[in-house]
N, C-alpha and C positions, 0 to 999 in steps of 0.2 A: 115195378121191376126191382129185386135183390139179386147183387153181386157182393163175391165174397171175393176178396183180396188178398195178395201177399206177394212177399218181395224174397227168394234166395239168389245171390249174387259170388258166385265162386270158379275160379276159372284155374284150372291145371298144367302142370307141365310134365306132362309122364318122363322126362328125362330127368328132372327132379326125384331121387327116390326115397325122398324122409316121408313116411306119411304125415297127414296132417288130420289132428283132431282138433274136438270142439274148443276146446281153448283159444285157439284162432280168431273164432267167433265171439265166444262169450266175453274173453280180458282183452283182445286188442281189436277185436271190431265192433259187430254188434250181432245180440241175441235177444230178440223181443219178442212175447207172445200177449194174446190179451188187445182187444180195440184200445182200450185208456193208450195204454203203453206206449203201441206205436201208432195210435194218429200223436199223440207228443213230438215222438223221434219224426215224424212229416212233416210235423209245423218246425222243425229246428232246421232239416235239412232239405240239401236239395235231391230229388229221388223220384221214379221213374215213379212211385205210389204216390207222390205227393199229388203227381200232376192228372193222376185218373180220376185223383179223391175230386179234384178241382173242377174236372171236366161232369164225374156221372153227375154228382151232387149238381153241381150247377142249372141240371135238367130233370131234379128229380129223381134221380135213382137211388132208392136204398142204399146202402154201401158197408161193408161191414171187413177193413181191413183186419189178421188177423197175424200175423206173423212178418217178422222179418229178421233175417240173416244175413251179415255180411261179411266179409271175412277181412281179417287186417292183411293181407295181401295176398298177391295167388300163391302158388307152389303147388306141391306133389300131389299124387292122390289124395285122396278124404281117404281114409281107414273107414274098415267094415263097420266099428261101432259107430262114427260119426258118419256117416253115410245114413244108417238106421236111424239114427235120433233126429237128422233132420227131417228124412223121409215121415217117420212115424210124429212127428210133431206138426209137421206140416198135415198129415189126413187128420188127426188130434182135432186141431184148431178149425180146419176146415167144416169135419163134421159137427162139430160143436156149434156151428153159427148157423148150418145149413137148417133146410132147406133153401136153395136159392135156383134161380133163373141161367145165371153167369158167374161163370168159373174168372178169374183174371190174376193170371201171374207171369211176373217181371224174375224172369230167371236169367243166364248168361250164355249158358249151350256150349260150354268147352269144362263141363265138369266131368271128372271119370274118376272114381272110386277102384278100392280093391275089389277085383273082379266084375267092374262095370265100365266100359267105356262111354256110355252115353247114361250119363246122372239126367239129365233132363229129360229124356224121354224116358227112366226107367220108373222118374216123379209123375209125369202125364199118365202113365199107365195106371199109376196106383192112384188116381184120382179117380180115370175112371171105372176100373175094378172094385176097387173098395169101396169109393162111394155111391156106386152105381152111377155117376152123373154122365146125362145125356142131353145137357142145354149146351149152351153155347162154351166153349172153352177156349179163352183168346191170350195169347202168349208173346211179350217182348220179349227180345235177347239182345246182347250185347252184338255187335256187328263183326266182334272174332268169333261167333258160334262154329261150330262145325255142326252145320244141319244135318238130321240123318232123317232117313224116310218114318221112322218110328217117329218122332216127335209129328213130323206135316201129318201122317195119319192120323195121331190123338185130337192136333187141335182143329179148331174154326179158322183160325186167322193168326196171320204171325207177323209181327213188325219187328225190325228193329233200329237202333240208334243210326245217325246220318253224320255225325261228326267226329272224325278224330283227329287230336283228343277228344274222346267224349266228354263235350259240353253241353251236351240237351239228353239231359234224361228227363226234366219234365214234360217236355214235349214229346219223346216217345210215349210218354206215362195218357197225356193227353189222345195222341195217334191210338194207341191200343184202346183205351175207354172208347173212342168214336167206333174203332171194329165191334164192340160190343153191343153198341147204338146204332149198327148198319139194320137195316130192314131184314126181316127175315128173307130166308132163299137159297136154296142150292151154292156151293161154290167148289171150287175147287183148289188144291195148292199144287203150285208145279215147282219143280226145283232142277235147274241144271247147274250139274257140278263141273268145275273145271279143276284140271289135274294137274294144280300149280299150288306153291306156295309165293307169298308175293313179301317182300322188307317189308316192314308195319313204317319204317322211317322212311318209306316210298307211297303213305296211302293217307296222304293231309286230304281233308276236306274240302278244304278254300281254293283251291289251285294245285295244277297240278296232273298227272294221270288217272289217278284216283279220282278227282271233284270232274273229270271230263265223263266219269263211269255215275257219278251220282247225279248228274245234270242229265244225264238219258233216261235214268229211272223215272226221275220226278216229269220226264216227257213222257213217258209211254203211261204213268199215273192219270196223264188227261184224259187217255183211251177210254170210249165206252166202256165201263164192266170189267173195269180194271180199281180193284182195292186199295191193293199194297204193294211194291215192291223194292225189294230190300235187297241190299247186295251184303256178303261176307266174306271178304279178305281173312280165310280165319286163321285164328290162332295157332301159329307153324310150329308151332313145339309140343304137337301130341301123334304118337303113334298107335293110331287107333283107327278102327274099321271105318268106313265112308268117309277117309279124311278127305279134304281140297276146297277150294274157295266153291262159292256157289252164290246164283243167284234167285231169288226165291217171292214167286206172285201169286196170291192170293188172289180170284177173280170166277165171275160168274163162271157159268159153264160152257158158254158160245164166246165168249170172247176173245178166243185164241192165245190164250196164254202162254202154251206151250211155245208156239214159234217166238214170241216176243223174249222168252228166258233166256232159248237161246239164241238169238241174236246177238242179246246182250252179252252171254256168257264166251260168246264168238269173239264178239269187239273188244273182251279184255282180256281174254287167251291173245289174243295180237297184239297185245302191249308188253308181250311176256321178255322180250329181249333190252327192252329199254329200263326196267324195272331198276333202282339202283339203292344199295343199303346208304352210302352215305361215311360210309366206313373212311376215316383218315390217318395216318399214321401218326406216331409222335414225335416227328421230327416238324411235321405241320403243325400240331397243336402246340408246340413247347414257342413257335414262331409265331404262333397265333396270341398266345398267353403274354408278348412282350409288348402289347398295346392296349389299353383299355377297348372293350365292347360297347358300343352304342346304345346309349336305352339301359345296360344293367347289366349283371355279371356273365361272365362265360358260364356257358353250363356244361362239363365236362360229362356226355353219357356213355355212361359204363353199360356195353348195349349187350354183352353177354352173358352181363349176371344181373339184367335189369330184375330185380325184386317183384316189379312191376309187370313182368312175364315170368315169373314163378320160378326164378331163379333163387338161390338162398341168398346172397348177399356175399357171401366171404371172400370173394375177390379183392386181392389189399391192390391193384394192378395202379391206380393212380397214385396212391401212397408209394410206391416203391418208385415210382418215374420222376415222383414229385422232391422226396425227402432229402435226396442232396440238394436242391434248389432252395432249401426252405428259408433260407435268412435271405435270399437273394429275390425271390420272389417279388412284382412288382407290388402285392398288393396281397390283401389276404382273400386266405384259399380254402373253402372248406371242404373237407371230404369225410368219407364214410364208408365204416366195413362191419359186421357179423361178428363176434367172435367172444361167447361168451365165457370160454375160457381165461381170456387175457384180461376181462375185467379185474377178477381180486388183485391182481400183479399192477394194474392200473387204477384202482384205487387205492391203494397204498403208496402210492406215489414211484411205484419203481417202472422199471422200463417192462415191457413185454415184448413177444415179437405176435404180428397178427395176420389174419386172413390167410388163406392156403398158400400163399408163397412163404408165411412166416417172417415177413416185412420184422426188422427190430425198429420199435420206436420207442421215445422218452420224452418227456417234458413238463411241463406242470399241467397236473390236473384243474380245470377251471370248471367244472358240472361233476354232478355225481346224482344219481336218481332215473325215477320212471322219464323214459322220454315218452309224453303221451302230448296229441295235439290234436286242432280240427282245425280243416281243412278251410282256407279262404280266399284260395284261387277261384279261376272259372269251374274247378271239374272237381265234383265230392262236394261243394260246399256246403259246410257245415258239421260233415260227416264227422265222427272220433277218430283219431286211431291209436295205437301206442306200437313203439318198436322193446318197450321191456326195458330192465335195464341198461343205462345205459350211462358214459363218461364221456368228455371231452378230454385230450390231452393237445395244447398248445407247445408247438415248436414251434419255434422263428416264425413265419408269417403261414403256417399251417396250422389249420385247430382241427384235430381228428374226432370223429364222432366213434366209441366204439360200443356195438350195443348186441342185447343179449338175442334179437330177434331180426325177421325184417323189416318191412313195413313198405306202405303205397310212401313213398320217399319223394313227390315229383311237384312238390307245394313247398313253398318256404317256412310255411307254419310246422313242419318237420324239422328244422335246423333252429326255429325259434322255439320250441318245446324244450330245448337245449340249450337255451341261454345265449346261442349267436344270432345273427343279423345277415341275412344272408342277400338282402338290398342293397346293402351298403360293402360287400364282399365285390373283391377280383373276380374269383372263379368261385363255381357252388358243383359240384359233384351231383349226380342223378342217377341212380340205378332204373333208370325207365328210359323206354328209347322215343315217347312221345307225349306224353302226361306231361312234362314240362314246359310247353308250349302252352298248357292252360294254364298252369301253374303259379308262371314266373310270367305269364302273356308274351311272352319270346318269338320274336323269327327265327326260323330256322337257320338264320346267319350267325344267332350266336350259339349253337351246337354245336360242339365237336366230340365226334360220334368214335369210340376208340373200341376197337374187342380184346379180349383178354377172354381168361379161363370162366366158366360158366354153361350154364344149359342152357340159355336162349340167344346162341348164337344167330348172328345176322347169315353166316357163311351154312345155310343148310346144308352141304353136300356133306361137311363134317360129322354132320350128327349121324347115331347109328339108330336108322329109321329100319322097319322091318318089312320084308311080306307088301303086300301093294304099294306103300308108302314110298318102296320105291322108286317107284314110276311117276312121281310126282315131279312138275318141273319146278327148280334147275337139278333136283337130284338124280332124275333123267331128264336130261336136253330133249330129249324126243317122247313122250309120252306114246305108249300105244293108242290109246284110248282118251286123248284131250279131251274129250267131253261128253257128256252123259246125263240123259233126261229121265226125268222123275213125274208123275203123275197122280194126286189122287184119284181117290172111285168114285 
């Protein structure tokens, strides 16, 4: 048996409207083609490829990974060229390795391009168009996908990750390789969609509403003739066709899968009123901020312009709450904003003002250069990333990070790429509303989860969704249509 391999991992936020090209990929994340290449980059890092290479190999299978793309954080559309060069890179390397048995690719399913809303199913397509392949095609995503019926029609099989923060990506990597080692057989994918958006800072793994939705899957997984099934809280910050959570089983063809979908997609539609962002004001957090944290520093999340939901970054909102406090502060406090305007003025030692409120700040510069780092938390590990240029400017017991880009911000090897210590820190700033939890290994006790200006607002009803969108709950309290079944042929 030969399967050919590959990893694109990029995830959007159509309210974001900078496009984004291949730069992204190639200087602050990653762009690899060539076996040599990236089975390297699998032995360095942790990745959903590593763990398939582990699995086929281990029984035998040919293997011939061939590509991988990742992006140094999410954001706005892919633009039309970089959409094309990955697409065409991807059938490139493909064809180049092929003929094979098994298709296997670790994609995310919340990517949308100019004039595409579904990048992942418009890639499945072009695998099997272009390269005529009629074997087996099996597909992980990221657990915020926004499935659409194009993607369940192209593939064989679909998993995706079980923990957030996503901490097993080699075990998905593992789970996908074993769909591709299932016996041959008819199957089918069912998908029922629910017409909700749900807080990502309401969908921990371990406990929880969420871990009580993942504890049913892995029960009905014992069922006869039952594969896979995967649940998707997805990614609420896209205004695009088939959006809403869904759940999604891959299984013979007697097995009843349809009714089990939705069951399940019933049981977490009626969790819809208890659902809670986590949101606290700052009159709480500046009370909170007057005690040390248990275990290690507060982590201040900046949940509207988390980077980490493809937000850009430039919200100065904790600098400007923070910055008369600064000499007063129990302890030091590190934060962080976008603005690569305010660099030169900041390298030179003078004051600037930063982030879209135009915060003024001053104080001595302590870093100057690339902030480029990898990751050594539970989540990415090992991964690259860079945020671009970037400077530190220390006032009173504030050291401000200010850089030309964004970046996956939600690991302390981010703040130490910079020359602070964010261990040994009061408070640490996080433009992500749940990656920190891996990151920093944190309970959720030491979160303090604030909004401010941004496009991945916690408070959905704010955003201007369009056209079905919205009818999504809470943006409509009442959906016409909660829920909606999908079946393949």
């Amino acid at each position: 048996m030969k399967v050919l391999l590959a990893q694109f991992i990029f995830e959007s936020n159509t309210f974001n409207p900078v496009p984004v090209e291949r730069e992204l990929f190639a200087a602050r994340g990653t762009w690899l083609t060539g076996e040599p290449a990236v089975r390297e980059w699998c032995r360095a890092a942790d990745s959903q490829l590593a763990g398939s290479l582990a699995e086929l190999e281990g029984v035998g299978v040919a293997t011939h990974p061939v590509f991988v793309a990742g992006c140094g954080t999410p954001a706005g559309r892919l633009s039309a060229d970089c959409f094309r060069a990955i697409g065409d890179t991807l059938i490139r390397e493909l064809r180049a390795a092929g003929p094979a048995d098994a298709i296997l690719l670790h994609l995310h399913g919340a990517a949308c391009a100019a004039g595409e809303d579904d990048v992942e199913g418009a890639l499945l397509e072009r695998v099997r168009r272009e390269l005529g392949f009629t074997g087996r095609l099996v597909v992980s995503l990221d657990l915020h996908a926004n499935v659409t019926r194009r993607m369940l029609h192209l593939s064989d099989a679909i998993t995706a990750y079980r923990t957030m923060p996503h901490i097993d990506f080699h075990e998905t990597g593992v789970r996908a390789a074993r769909l591709v080692l299932r016996p041959a057989g008819p199957t089918v994918r069912v998908m029922a969609k629910v017409a909700a958006l749900i807080p990502p800072t309401d969908t921990h793994h371990a406990s929880g509403r969420f871990a009580a939705i993942l504890a049913e899957a892995r029960r009905l997984e014992g069922r006869p003739g039952i594969f896979d099934v995967s649940v998707f809280p997805v990614q609420p910050w896209l205004d695009v066709a088939e959006m809403g959570t869904s759940v999604v089983i891959t299984a013979a063809r007697d097995a009843g899968a349809a009714a089990l979908a939705e069951g399940l997609a019933r049981r977490w539609y009626d969790q819809r009123t208890e659902w809670q962002t986590g949101l606290r004001s700052w009159e709480d957090i500046l009370a909170k901020l007057e005690r040390r944290a248990d275990g290690g520093p507060w982590l201040l999340v900046d949940s509207a312009d988390a980077t980490t939901a493809g937000a850009a970054g430039t919200s100065a909102e904790a600098i400007q709450r923070l910055w008369s406090r600064r000499e007063t502060l129990p302890g030091e406090v590190l934060l962080w904003v976008v603005d690569p305007a305010a660099l030169p003025a900041l390298r030179s030692g003078a004051g600037a003002r930063v982030g879209v409120q135009q915060v003024p700040i001053a104080g001595e510069l302590v870093f100057s250069g690339e902030g480029r780092y990898r990751a050594r938390g539970q989540a990415y590990t090992g991964q690259e990333f860079s945020m671009g240029e970037a400077v530190v400017v220390a006032a009173g017991r504030l050291r401000i990070v200010v850089s030309a880009a964004g970046a996956l911000c939600a690991d302390p090897a981010f703040y130490e790429g910079v020359g602070l210590a964010p261990d040994r820190a009061w408070a640490v700033q996080v433009k992500s509303l749940m990656g920190w939890r891996a990151g920093y290994a944190a309970p959720a006790e030491r979160g303090l989860v604030f909004d401010g200006p941004g496009c991945a607002s916690l408070e959905f009803a704010r955003l201007p969704f369009t056209g079905e969108r919205r009818e999504l709950f809470p943006v409509n309290p009442s959906p016409a249509q909660p829920l909606s079944l999908w079946q393949s042929t």
